[in-house]
N, C-alpha and C positions, 0 to 999 in steps of 0.2 A: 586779289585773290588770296593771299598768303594768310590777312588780318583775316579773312574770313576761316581760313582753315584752324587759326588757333583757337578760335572761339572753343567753350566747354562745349560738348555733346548736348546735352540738355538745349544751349540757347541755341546750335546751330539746327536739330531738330525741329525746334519752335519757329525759328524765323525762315527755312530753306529758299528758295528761291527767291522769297519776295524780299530777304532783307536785301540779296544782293541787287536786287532792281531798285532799293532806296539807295544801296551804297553807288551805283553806278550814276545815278539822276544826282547825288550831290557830289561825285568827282567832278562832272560836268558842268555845275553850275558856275555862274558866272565868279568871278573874283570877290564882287560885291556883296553877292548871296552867302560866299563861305569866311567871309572876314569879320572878327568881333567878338565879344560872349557875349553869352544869352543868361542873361539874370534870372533866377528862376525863383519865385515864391512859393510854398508848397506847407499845407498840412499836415497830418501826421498819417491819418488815412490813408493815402495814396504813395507813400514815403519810400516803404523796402518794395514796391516793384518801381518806382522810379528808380530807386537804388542800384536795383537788379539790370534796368534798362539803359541806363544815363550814358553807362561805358561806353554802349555799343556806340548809340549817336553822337557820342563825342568822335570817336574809332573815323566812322564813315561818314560823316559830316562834316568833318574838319571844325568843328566848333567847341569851343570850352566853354563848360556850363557852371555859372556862378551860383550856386545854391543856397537861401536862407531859409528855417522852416522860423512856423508858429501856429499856433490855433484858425481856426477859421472866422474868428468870434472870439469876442471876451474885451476886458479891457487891461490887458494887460500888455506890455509895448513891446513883446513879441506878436502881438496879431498882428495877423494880415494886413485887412484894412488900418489896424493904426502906423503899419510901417511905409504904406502907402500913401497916408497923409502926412508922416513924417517926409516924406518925396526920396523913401529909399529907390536905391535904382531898381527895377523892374523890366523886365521883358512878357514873361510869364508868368501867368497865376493859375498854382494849381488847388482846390479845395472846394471843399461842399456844395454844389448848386445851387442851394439858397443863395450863401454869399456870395458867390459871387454875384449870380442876377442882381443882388443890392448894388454890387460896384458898377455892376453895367450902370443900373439905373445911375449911380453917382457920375458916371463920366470917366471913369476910371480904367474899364475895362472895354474892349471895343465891343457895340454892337455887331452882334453875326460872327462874331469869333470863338465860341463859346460852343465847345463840344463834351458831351458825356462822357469821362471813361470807364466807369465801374461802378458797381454798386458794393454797399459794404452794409453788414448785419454786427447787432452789438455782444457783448462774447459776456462772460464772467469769466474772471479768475481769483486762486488762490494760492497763498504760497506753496511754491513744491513741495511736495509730501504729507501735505495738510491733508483732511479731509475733505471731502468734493459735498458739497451739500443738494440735496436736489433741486434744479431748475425745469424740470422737466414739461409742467404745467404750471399755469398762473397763479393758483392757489398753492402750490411746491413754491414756488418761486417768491406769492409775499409771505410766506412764511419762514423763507430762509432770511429774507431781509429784515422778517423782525427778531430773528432770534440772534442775526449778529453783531457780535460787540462796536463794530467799526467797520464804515461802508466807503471809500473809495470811487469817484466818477469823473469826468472829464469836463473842463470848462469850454468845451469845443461842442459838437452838433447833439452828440450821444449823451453826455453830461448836461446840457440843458432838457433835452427830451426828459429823459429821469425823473428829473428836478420840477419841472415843469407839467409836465404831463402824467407820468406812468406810476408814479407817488401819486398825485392825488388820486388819479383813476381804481388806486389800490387802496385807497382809504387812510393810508399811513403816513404823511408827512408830518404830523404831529409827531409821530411815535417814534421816527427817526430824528429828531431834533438832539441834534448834541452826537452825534451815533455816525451820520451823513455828511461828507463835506466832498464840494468840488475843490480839483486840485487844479493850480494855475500853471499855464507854462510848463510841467514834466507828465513823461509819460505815465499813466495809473499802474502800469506793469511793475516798476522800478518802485513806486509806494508799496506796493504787495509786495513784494520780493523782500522788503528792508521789514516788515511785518509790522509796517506800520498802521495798513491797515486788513480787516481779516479776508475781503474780498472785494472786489473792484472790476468796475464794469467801462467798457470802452469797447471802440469798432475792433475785432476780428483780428486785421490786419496789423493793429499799433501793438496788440496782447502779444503776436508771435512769435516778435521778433525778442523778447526780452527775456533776458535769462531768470534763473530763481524763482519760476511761478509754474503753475499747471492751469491751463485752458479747461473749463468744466466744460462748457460749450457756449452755445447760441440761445437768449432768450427764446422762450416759449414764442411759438408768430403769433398767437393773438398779444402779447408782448411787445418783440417786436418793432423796430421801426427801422426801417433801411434806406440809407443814404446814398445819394449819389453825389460820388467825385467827378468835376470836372473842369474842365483847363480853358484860358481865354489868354490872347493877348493884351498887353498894356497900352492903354491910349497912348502913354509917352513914351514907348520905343523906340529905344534907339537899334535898336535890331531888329528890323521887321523882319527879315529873310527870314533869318536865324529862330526867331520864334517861331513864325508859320512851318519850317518845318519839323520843329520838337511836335508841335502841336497834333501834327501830321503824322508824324512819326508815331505818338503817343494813341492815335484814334485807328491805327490800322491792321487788321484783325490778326496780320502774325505776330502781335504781341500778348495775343490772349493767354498762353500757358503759362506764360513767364509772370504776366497779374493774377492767374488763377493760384499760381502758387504761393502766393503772401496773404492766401484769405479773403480777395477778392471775387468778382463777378465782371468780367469784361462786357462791355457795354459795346464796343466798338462805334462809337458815334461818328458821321460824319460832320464834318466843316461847311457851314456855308458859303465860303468862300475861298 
């Protein structure tokens, strides 16, 4: 009871009863279930409220959480899947839906283990102080992008949609050539911020956390594209407990305000198992 009382206001509000029915169900568990860490892989998306969250379940679970992040996607040897063929350790993976299903389908991730936690929308930004350009509608919007000198995106879910998708659909991939570039492995906030470049589009969540920049807002919805975060276990786990219930922990609905407030949409998915 005591760790519960030092909790801030904010997370003891958010979690009230039910967290202490998690803490009390893993004082209990066996010896087996609270022994080890839990390797955890994670994208950038879902990052500052795992951030926000990790403490507690380390607090009440007795388990210490090994954390690497990287893209969800890309080829670069912070991703995901490439650190998973390199046979980093793993427990958990948390990132994009798409990819993971891919891991599933690879063998990598287990089937039926694989829950939703949130959903996330793609943001612009630009350096603090700067001018806000209007994004407000689709026509506002390719028109900011061709009138600026240098465009910033993510080599991650959001950075390909762009690239891929919402340039051509806008007529302008031509016309951003030389202007457009995905950034590998750092956050897009931290390129805006160094003014390196003049505005930069990434999920919601990765934009807020970063100092030196202003959030203009959220793509127009016909714009738009919104992702969903979410978490599986590793076919090679060596912590089975200890994952099932971060997994657990992560999919259960008193943790919605604490994801609402990194920019998310709490999903609260359940476990199949």
């Amino acid at each position: 009871m005591q760790g519960v009382q030092r909790l801030s206001f904010p997370i003891r509000r958010a979690f009230g009863a039910s967290f202490l029915v998690f803490a009390l169900a893993a004082a209990l568990a066996s010896p087996r279930a609270i022994a080890g860490d839990v390797h955890v892989m994670i994208s950038g998306g879902f990052s500052a409220a795992y951030d926000a969250l990790a403490p507690h379940f380390e607090k009440f679970a007795v388990q210490k959480l090994v954390t690497v992040r990287g893209p969800s996607m890309g080829d670069t040897p912070e991703a995901i899947p490439n650190r998973i063929d390199r046979g980093e350790p793993v427990d958990v993976v948390i990132m994009v839906s798409e990819a993971l299903d891919t891991l599933i389908k690879r063998g990598k991730v287990r089937a039926g283990s694989k829950v939703d936690l949130a959903r996330s929308r793609i943001a612009m930004a630009v350096k603090a102080g700067a001018p806000h350009p209007d994004i407000s509608t689709v026509d506002a919007l390719r028109a900011t992008l061709l009138a600026a000198k240098s465009i910033a995106y993510s080599d991650s879910a959001s950075g390909v949609y762009l690239q891929d998708v919402l340039f051509p659909r806008l007529g302008i991939s031509g016309q951003l050539k030389g202007r457009a570039r995905m950034i590998p492995a750092e956050p897009v906030g931290r390129v805006v911020a160094r003014g390196d470049a003049e505005i930069g589009f990434q999920q919601l969540s990765e934009l807020k956390p970063v100092a030196g920049i202003d959030i203009v807002g959220l793509l127009p919805e016909e714009a738009q594209k919104v992702t969903v975060f979410s978490a599986g276990i590793a076919e090679g786990t060596k912590n089975y407990e200890g994952a099932y219930a971060l997994v657990k922990f992560l999919s259960l609905d008193f943790v919605r305000e604490p994801i609402e407030r990194t920019g998310l949409e709490p999903v609260a998915g359940k476990m199949a198992y």
